[in-house]
TITITOR-323592 format. One line per 5 residues: number of its first residue (from 1); their letters; for each residue x, y, z of N, C-alpha, C. Coordinates in nm, 3 decimals. Atoms other than C-alpha are relative to their C-alpha. Example, Ala and Ser with C-alpha at 12.3 -4.5 7.8 and 13.67 -1.06 7.14 Angstrom:
BEGIN
1) as) 0.089/-0.119/0.000/1.230/-0.450/0.780/0.090/0.120/0.000 ~ -0.082/-0.119/-0.006/1.367/-0.106/0.714/-0.077/0.109/0.073
# end
This chain:
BEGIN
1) xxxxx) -0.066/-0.091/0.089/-6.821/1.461/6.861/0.136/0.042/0.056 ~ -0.104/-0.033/-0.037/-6.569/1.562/7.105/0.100/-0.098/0.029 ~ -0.005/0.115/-0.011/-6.438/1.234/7.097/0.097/-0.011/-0.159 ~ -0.011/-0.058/0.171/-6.403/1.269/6.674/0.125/0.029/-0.040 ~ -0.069/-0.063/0.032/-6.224/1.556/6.666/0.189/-0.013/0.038
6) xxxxx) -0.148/0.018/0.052/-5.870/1.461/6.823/0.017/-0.133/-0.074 ~ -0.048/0.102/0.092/-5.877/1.132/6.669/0.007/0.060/-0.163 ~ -0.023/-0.039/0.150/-5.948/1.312/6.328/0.120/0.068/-0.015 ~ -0.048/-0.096/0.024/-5.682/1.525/6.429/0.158/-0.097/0.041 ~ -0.126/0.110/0.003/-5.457/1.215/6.469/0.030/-0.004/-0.104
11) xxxxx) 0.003/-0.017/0.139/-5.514/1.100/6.166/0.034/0.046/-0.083 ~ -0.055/-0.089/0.089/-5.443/1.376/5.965/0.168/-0.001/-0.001 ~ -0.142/-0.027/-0.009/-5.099/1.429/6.123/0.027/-0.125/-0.039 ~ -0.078/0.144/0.070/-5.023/1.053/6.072/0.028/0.019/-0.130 ~ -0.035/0.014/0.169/-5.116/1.110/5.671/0.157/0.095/0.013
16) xxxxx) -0.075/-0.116/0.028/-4.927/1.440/5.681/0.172/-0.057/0.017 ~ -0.110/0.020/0.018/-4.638/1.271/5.823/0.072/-0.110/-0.036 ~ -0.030/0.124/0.074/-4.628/0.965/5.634/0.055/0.070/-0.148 ~ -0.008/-0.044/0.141/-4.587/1.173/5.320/0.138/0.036/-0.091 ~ -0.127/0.019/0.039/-4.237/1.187/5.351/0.107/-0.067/0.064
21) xxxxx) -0.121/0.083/-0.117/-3.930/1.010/5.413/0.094/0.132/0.042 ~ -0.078/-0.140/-0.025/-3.621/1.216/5.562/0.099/0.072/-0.141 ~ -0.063/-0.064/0.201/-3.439/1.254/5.185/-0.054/0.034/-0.096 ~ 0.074/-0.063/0.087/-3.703/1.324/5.007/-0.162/-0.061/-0.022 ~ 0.171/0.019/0.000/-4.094/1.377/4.924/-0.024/-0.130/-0.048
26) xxxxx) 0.083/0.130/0.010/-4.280/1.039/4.916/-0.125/0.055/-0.098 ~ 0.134/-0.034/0.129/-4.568/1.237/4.671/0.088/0.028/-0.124 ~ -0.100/0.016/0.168/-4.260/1.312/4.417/0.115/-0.151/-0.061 ~ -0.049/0.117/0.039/-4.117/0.949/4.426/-0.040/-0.023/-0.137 ~ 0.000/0.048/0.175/-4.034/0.852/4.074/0.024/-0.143/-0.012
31) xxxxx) -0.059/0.107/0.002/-3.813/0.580/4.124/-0.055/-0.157/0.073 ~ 0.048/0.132/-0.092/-3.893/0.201/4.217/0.109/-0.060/0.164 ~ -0.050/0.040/-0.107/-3.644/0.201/4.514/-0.041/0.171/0.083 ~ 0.077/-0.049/-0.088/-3.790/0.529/4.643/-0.144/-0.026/0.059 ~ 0.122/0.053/-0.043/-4.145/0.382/4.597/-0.030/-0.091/0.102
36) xxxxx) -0.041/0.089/-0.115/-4.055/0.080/4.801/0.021/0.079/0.135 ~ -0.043/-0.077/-0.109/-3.896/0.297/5.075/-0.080/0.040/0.059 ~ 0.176/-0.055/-0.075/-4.238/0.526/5.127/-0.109/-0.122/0.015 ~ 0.106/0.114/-0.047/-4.433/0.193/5.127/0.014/-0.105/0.131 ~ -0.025/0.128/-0.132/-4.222/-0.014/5.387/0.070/0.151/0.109
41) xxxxx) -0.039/-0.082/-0.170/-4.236/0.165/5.770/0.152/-0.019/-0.006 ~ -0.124/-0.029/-0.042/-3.904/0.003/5.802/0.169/0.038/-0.071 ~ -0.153/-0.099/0.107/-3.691/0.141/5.511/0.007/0.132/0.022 ~ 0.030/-0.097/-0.025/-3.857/0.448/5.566/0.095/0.041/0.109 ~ -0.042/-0.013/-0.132/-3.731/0.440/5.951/0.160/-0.033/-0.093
46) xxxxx) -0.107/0.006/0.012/-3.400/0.361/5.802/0.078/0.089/-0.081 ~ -0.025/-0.128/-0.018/-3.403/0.609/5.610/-0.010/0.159/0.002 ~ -0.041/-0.094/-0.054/-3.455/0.915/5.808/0.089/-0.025/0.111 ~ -0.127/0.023/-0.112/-3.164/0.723/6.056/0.121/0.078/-0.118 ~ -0.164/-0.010/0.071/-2.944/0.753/5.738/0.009/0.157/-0.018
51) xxxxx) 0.051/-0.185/-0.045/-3.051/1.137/5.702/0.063/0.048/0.078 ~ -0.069/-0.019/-0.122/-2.988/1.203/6.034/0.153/0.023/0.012 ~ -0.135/0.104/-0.021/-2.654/1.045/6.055/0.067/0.102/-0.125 ~ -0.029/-0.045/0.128/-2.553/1.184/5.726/0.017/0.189/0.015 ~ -0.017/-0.137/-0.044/-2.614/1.567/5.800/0.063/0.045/0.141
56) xxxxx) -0.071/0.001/-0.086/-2.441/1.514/6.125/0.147/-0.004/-0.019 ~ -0.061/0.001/-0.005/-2.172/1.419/5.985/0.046/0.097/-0.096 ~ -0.046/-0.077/0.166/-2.130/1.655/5.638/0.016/0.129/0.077 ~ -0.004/-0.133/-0.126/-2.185/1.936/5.993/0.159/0.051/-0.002 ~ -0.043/-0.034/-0.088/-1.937/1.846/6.144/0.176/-0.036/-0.064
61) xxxxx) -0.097/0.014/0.078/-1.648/1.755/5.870/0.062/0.127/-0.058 ~ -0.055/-0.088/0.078/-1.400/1.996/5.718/-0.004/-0.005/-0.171 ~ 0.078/0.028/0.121/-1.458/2.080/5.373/0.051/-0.106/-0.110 ~ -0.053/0.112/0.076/-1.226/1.825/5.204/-0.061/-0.123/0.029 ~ 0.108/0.165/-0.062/-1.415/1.557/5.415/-0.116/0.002/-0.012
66) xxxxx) 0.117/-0.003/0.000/-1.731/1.702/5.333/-0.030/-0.012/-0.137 ~ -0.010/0.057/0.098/-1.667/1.653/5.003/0.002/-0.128/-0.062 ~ -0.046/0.139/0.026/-1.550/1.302/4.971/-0.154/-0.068/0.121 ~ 0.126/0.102/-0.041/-1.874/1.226/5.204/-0.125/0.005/-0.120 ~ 0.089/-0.088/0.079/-2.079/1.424/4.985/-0.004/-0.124/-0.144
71) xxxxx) -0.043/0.115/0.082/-1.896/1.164/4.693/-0.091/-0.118/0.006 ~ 0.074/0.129/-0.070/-1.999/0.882/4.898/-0.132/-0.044/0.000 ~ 0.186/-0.054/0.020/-2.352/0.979/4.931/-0.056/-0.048/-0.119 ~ 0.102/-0.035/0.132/-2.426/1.015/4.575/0.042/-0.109/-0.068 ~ 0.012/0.135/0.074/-2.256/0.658/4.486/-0.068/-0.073/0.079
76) xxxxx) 0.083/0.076/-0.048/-2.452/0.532/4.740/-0.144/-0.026/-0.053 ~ 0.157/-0.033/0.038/-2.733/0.679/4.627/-0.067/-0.034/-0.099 ~ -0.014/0.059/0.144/-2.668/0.549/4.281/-0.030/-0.162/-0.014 ~ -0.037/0.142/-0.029/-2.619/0.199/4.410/-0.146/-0.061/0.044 ~ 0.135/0.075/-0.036/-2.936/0.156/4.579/-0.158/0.017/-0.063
81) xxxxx) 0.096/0.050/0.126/-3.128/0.261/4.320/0.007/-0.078/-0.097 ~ -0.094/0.116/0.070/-2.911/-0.038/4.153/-0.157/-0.150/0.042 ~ 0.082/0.097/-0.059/-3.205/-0.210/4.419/-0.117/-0.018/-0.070 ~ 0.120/0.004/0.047/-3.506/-0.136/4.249/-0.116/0.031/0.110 ~ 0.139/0.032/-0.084/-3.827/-0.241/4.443/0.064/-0.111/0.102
86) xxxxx) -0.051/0.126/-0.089/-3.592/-0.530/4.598/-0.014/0.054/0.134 ~ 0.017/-0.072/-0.144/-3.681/-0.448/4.988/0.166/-0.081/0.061 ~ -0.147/0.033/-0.118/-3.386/-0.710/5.117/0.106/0.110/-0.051 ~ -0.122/-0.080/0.006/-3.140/-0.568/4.892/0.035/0.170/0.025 ~ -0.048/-0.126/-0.067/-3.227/-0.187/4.998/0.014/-0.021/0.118
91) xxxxx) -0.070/-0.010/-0.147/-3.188/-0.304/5.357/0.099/-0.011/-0.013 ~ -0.159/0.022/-0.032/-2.861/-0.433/5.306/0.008/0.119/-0.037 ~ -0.061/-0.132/0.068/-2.783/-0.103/5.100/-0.018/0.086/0.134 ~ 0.046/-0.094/-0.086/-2.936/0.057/5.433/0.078/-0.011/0.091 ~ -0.052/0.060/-0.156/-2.774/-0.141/5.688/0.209/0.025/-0.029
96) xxxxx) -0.174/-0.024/0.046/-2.371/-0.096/5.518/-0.028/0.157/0.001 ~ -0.051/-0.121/0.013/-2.459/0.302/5.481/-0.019/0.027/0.133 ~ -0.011/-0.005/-0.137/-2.583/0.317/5.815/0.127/-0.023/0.115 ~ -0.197/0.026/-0.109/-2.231/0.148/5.975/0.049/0.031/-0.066 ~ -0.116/-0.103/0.072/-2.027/0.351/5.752/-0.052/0.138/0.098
101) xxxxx) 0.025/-0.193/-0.036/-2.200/0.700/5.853/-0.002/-0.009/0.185 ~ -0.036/0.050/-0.130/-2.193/0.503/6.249/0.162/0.044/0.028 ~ -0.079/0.023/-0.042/-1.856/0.505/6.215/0.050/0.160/0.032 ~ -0.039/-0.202/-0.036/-1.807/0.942/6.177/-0.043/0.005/0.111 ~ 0.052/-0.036/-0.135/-2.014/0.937/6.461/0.045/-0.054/0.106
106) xxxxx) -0.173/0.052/-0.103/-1.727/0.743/6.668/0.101/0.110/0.017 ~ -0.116/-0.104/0.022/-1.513/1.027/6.525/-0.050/0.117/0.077 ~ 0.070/-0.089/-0.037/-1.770/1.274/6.661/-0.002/-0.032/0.166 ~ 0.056/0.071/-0.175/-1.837/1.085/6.992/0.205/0.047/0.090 ~ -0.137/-0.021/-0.008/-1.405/1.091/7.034/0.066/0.142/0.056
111) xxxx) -0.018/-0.177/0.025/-1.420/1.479/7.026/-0.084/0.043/0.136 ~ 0.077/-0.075/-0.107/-1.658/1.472/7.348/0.144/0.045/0.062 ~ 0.149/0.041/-0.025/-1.742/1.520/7.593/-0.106/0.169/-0.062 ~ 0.073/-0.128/0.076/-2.030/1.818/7.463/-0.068/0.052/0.086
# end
């Protein structure tokens, strides 16, 4: 029994934290390129990188630049629901927003040391 209990108590946290990606709830997915995303580990993993990356940079921008990322974002965001369920074509969509939002974080890195 004592044995059980942390594995049950694995478990749980795994569901719990499978349930979402970092942009949004995986139980309110509507769309067929969010559904995809919560089903594949490694879109998922890509994106809470783009997340990440993304609120790092909208931080650490002035507000005219946080704007025009903000822009960016939401045609991106537009675009790769352009993907559907397609898994390659949301990686690519993943892998171009990822070295775009890489590149602020050059601009950020520039500004050390912290």
């Amino acid at each position: 029994m004592r044995r059980l209990i942390p594995a049950l108590a694995l478990g749980l946290a795994f569901i719990a934290g499978s349930a979402s990606a970092a942009s949004f709830d995986c139980r309110k997915a509507r769309t067929a390129d969010e559904k995809a995303i919560c089903a594949e580990r490694a879109l998922n993993d890509k994106d809470v990188r783009m997340n990440e990356l993304y609120g790092i940079n909208k931080r650490t921008l002035a507000m005219g630049g946080r704007g025009a990322l903000m822009d960016q974002q939401q045609e991106w965001l537009n675009d790769r629901r352009k993907c559907g369920a397609n898994k390659a074509c949301l990686n690519r969509a993943y892998d171009r927003r990822l070295a775009d939002l890489e590149k602020g974080m050059e601009r950020i890195y520039s500004n050390g040391p912290f």
